[in-house]
Each structure stands twice: as C-alpha cells, then as structure tokens.
N, C-alpha and C positions, 0 to 999 in steps of 0.2 A: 527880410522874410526868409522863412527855411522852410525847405521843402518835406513835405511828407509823403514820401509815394510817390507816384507819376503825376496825382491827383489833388495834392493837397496843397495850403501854403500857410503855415503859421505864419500872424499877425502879433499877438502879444499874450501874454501869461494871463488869466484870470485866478487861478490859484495854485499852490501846490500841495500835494497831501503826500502820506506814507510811501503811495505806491506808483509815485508820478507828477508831473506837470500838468495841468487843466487848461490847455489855449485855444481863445479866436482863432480862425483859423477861416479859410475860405475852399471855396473849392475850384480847381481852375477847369479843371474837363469832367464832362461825362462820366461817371463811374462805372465799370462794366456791369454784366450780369452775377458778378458774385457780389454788387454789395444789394442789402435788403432794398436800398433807397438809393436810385440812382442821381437824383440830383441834378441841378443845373449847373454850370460855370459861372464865378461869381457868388455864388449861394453859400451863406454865412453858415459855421458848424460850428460845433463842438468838439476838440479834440482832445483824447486825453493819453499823453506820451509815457509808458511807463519806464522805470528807473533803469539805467541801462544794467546796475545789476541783475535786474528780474528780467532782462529784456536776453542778457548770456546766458541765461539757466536754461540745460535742456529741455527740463523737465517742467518750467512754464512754457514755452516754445510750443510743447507737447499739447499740455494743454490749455493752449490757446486755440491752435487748429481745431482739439477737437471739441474744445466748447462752442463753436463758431456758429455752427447751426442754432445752436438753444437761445445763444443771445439775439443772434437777428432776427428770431421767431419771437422771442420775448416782446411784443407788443400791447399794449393795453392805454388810454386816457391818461389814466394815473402813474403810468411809465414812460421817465426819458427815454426812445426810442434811441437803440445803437443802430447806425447806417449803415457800419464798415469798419471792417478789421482789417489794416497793413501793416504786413508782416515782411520787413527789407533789410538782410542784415541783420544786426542787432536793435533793432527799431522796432517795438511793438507800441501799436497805437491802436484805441478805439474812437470812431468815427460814430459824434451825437448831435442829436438836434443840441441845438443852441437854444439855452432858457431864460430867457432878460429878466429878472428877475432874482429875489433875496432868498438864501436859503432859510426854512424854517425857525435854528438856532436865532441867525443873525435878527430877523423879524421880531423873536421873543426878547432878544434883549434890548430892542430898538421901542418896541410896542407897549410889551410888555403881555399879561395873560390874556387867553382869549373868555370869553363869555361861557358855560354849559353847554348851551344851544352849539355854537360854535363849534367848540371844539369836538363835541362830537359830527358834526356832520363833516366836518376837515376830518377826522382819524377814520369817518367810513370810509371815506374818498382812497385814503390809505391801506383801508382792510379790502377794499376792491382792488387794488392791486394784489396785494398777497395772497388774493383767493387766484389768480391766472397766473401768478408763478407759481405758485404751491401744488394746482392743476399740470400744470408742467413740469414737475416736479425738482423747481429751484426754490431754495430758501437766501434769502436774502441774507441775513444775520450779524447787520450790521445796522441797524433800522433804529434811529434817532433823527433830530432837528436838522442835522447837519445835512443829513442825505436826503431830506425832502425840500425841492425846489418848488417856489411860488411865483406861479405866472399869473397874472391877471388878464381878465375875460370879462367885460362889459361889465366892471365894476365889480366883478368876484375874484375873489383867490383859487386858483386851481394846482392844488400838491402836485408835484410829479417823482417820483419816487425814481431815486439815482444810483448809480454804482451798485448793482447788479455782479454786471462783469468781473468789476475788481473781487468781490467776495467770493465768486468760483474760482477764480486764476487765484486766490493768494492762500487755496488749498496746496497748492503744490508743495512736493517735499523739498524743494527748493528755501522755499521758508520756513520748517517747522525743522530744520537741520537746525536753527541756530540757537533751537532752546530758547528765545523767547518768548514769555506770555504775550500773545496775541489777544485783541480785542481792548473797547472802551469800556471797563469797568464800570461807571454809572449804568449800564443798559444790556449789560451781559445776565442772561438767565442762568440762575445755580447750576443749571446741567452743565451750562458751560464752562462756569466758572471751576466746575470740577474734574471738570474734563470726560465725562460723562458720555456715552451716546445721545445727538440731539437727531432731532427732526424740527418741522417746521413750526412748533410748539413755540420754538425760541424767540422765532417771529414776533409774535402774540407776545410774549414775555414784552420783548421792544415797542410793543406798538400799545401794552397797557405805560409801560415808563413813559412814552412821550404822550399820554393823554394825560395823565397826571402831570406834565412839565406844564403842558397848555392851559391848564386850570388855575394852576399855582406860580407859576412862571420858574420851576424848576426841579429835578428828579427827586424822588422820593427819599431816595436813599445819597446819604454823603458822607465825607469823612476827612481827616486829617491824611490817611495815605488812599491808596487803590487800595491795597489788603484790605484795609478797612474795608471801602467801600463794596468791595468782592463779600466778606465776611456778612457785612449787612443783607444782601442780597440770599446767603445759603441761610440765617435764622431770625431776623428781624420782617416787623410786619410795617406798613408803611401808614403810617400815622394820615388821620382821615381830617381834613381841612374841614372848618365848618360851613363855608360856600359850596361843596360838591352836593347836588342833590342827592338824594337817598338811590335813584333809577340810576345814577352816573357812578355811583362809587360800587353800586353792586357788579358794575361792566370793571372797573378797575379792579376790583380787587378777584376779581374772576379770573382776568387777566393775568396777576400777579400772584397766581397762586404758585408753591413753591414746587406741587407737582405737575410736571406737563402735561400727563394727562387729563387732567381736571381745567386746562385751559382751554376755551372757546375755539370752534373750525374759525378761519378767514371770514367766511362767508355766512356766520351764523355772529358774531361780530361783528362786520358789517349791516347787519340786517339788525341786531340790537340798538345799536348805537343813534340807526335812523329812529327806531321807534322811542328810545329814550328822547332824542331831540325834539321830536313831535309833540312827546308828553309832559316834557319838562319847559313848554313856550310859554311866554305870559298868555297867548290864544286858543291853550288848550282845550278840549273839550274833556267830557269826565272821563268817555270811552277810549282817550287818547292818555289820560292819565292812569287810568288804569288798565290799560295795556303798559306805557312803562313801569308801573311798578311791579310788574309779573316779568320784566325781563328776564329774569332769572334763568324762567323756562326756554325761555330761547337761544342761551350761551352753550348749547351741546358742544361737547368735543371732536375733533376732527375723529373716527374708526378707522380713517387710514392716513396719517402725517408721514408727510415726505421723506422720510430719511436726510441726513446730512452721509454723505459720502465719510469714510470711516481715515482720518487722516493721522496715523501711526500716534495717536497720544495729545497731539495737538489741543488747545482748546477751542476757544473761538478765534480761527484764522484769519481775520479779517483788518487786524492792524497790527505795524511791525514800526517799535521805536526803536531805530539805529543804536546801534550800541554804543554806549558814553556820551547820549543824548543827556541833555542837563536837567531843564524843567520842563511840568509837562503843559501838554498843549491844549488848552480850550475846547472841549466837543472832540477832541482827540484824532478825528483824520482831516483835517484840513489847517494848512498855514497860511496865515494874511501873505501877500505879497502884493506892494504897494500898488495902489489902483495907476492904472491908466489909462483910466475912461475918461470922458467929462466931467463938469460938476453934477454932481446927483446921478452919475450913471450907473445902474443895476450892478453888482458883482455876485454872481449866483454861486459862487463859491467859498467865498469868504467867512474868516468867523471874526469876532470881536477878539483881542487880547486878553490875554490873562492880567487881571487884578490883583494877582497876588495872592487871592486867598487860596484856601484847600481847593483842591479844585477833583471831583469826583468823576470829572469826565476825561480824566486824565488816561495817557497809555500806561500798561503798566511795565516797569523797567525789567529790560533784561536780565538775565541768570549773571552777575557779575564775575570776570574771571576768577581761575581758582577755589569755586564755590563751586557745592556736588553738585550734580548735574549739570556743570556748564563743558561745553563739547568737550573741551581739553583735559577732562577728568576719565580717567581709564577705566573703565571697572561698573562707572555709578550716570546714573543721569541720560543714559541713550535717549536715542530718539523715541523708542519705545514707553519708555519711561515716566510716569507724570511729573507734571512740571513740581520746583521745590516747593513755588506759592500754592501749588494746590495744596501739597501734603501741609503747609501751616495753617490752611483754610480746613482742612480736615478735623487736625488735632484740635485748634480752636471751635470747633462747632462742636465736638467730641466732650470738649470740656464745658460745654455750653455758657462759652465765656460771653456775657454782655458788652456790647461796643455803645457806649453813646454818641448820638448823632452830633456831628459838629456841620453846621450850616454855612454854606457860601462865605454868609456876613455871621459870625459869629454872635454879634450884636441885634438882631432882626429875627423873629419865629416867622416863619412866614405863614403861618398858619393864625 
C-alpha cells in the first residue's frame, strides 16, 4: 500500500487516463476540517493521483489551491462528490466517493442502446447535474459515456457525472504550452473545435452527442481520422435514425445545433427530456402526447451561459495525448488496466479496447516536431496562436468540402 497524505492509503489501480491514476484507496484517519467530507477510518474512496508532470507544474499547483473551494462545494445527486484535495510535494491527488459501478461507455458496449423512454430520463438525470455546475459557474466539457458512472439503487441506474476537477486543472498554461489539440473529438462542440470562445453551451453540445449514442449505440458523427471527425462536427448535420421519436430528435437536434446560442439552458433540457419521456411511453395519455410534441417550446436558451475561462488559444482543454503516442484510445480519456477485482467485479473506470476500427472518440495527435506551430518553431505557432488542425478545419469548411461518414464497422448503417 502507498500512502497519500497523512490520511490515505492506496490499495490498487482501477484505471488510468490522460491526466492520472484512478485507485482504491482507503482511508486510515479522520480527515481535518478542510476536507468537504471528513470520513471515517477504514472508509473505502476514490482517489485520483495526477501525473507527476502535472503535479511539478507551478501553474497547476496554482490552480489547484485555488480551485479548491469550487470543487468541494460542487455537490449535487447526479455528481461524484470530491471529499479532498492533498497537496504533498509533488503529489496532487483528488479524494472521491467510490462508485461500484460501470462507466456509461462500458455499459453501452456491454448492453447495447438504451430504449427512448430511457435514455431520456438517464440524460435528464445528467442535465440536472449541469444546470448546479453551470449555477456555479463550472462547465464541465468534457461530457460523454466515459465520465458518466452508473450505480445502481433498488434496481435503477443512477449517472453520476465524474471528472469535474480534472477539466478546470487541465486549463492551466502548463498544458496548452505544448501545442497540443486537446479534447475527444467525437463530442467536441464546433466552438471548440475551432477554438472559439465557449461557455457552458458546450455542455449541451455533449450532452445532445451522448443522447444520440444512447439511442443508436454510438455518436453521430465519425470518421477515418479526428480531423475528420472535428470537420464533421463544424458542417455536417447528424443523420436522424428511424427509431428516434419525432419529441426525441427535436431535443437532439436542438442540442446539436451548430450555433450555441440556439442550444437549450441545463435546466430547460432537463425539464424537456422528462416531458418527452412522459409523452413518448406506451402509457401515454393524449395530454402527455401532446405536451411532447410541443417540446420545442420548452428548449429556451440559457440568457446568461457560463463563460469558459479564456485559456491563451487553447481549445478544448480537457485531454492531452503524450507526445509520440501511437494509436488512439477508445472514449479517449481512459486506459484499461488490467482488473483486479473479483470475478464480475464493478470497474467504474474502465473502457472496452479498441477494435481496430476508425475510431472517432479518439484524442487528437499532437503538433508533430518541426511542423508550424509546434513549440520549437520560432516565429510561428505560439501559445497564442490557433492550433494548425484548426486552421485545416477552417479552410476546409471554407471550401465547404463534403466528408462522408465512415462508421465504426464500415460494413453495418446503424441506422
């Protein structure tokens, strides 16, 4: 066992992602008064150890301390609760509940899609989380399968919406020095993709992609590279399954629209999605039917979205593939590392492997050396600078060049 803190004691890895370690982890004493949750001795967590690069950077160090308040305040149902931040050395660690349970991705490729009904009253469950961060004015934007954890509750599924924290820390200019495109391309909103000013708009952007995953069992938009798939996202429309009720795909495609402001608040999202559920049940009545199909009126836009903190050019800061990383990674911020739990034991972190094919949730590769704008270029490509895939992303929509979509299984429409 290795110690975290004065308080902690890693048990074993449950997974690893971009910006970190994910371990069991127990707790052996009392926690003081600075953490949100003091806990008992014994009392099983979640810890999440970040990379000891990010852990020497002053400038997360920085802001770490001073995000410290936002995250331990950040509570809600539908959010993994941070307990505790220890800061030792080079050691930066966030201290969570522990979620016995599959993450959302892993579920969908285990299960397969969810029902209408279903999967909206699962994605409200998730737009009630982003209407109390978005209130506090955090955006997540990092919001897919991967980061929503499923625990079960007397025979229901209950989301809890994860990694928070890591998407304010991995603002720092610590990472956005190395000129890589940051973020999971399947589920990046054109603002971002272009680097753009966002707000919590982007959310919404993510949270229409993973309703459309849950229907169809996969994003809408795909491709042979990430450009692609980035490219698809700035002028391509998302092709409408003929099982999506007419109530369901007016909330998708609302979601998906390409301007942010023309996307749904949190909270008026949420508040659709029940009423589509209601109305789209085999037990409908007509005033329940025809209340969803007037959803429309109820998808207002947020009049005041949260800003995204302005991070020198960056795009979506939210995942960083090492540099001379080979292929990409499934769901994009999480690595299998081999279980060792029991047979059939939960891993709430975990994703399935890549199969080989295109894979659209992939990270997208670094500024390769000796290529403009990669840091060792003098003159070209600063920090300030947009990235080079944006500018290809540019001139290509400029030229309104047509991408066709290449699917998972190239062999399979899923539609």
């Amino acid at each position: 066992m290795r110690p975290v803190g004065s308080k902690y004691l890693l048990e074993e890895p449950l997974g690893r992602g971009a910006t970190g370690t994910v371990w069991r982890a127990r707790q052996r004493e009392t926690a003081g008064a600075e953490a949100a949750v003091p806990g008992q001795p014994g009392e099983t967590v979640a810890i999440k150890v970040l990379k000891e690069e990010l852990a020497s950077d002053a400038d997360i160090v920085m802001r770490f301390l001073r995000e410290r308040s936002v995250l331990l305040r950040l509570t809600h149902p539908n959010i993994v609760r941070v307990r505790d931040l220890v800061v030792e050395g080079e050691l930066l660690a966030l201290v969570m509940d522990l979620v016995e349970g599959p993450d959302l991705h892993r579920y969908l490729r285990e299960n397969g899609p969810f029902t209408p009904v279903a999967a909206a009253l699962l994605t409200a469950q998730i737009a009630d989380a982003l209407a109390a961060s978005h209130a506090d004015g955090v955006v997540h934007r990092d919001l897919k399968p991967a980061n929503v954890l499923l625990q079960q509750y007397d025979g229901r599924m209950h989301p809890l919406l994860t990694d928070f924290g890591i998407a304010r820390l991995a603002d720092s200019p610590g990472l956005t020095r190395t000129q890589e495109f940051v973020g999971t391309p399947a589920y990046v909103a054109p603002e971002s993709a272009e680097g753009r000013p966002q707000t919590s708009a982007v959310d919404i952007y993510g949270a229409g992609i993973l309703l459309y995953e849950l229907v169809t069992g996969r994003p809408p938009f795909a491709g042979s590279s990430a450009l692609e798939v980035l490219h698809q996202h700035l002028s391509a429309e998302p092709r409408r399954p003929s099982t999506v009720p007419d109530p369901l795909w007016t909330v998708i495609e609302r979601c998906l629209r390409k301007n942010p402001d023309e996307r749904p608040s949190a909270v008026n999202l949420a508040r659709g999605l029940r009423v589509v559920a209601e109305g789209i049940g085999v037990h409908a009545n007509s005033t329940q039917i025809a209340a969803a199909e007037g959803v429309g009126a109820l998808l207002m836009p947020d009049p005041a979205p949260a800003p995204v903190p302005d991070t020198s050019g960056a795009a979506d800061p939210t995942q960083v593939l090492p540099q001379g990383a080979g292929s990409y990674d499934p769901n994009g911020a999480t690595s299998v590392l081999p279980h060792t739990g029991g047979p059939g034991a939960a891993d709430p972190t975990a994703v399935l492997p890549n199969r080989g094919a295109a894979d659209p949730t992939a990270v997208m590769p670094p500024v390769p050396p000796g290529s403009p704008g990669h840091p060792g270029q003098q003159g070209q490509g600063g920090p300030e600078d947009p990235h080079p895939w944006q500018n290809q992303l540019r001139a290509a929509r400029d030229r309104n060049e047509q991408t066709q979509v290449q699917y998972l299984d190239p062999n399979e429409d899923p539609l």
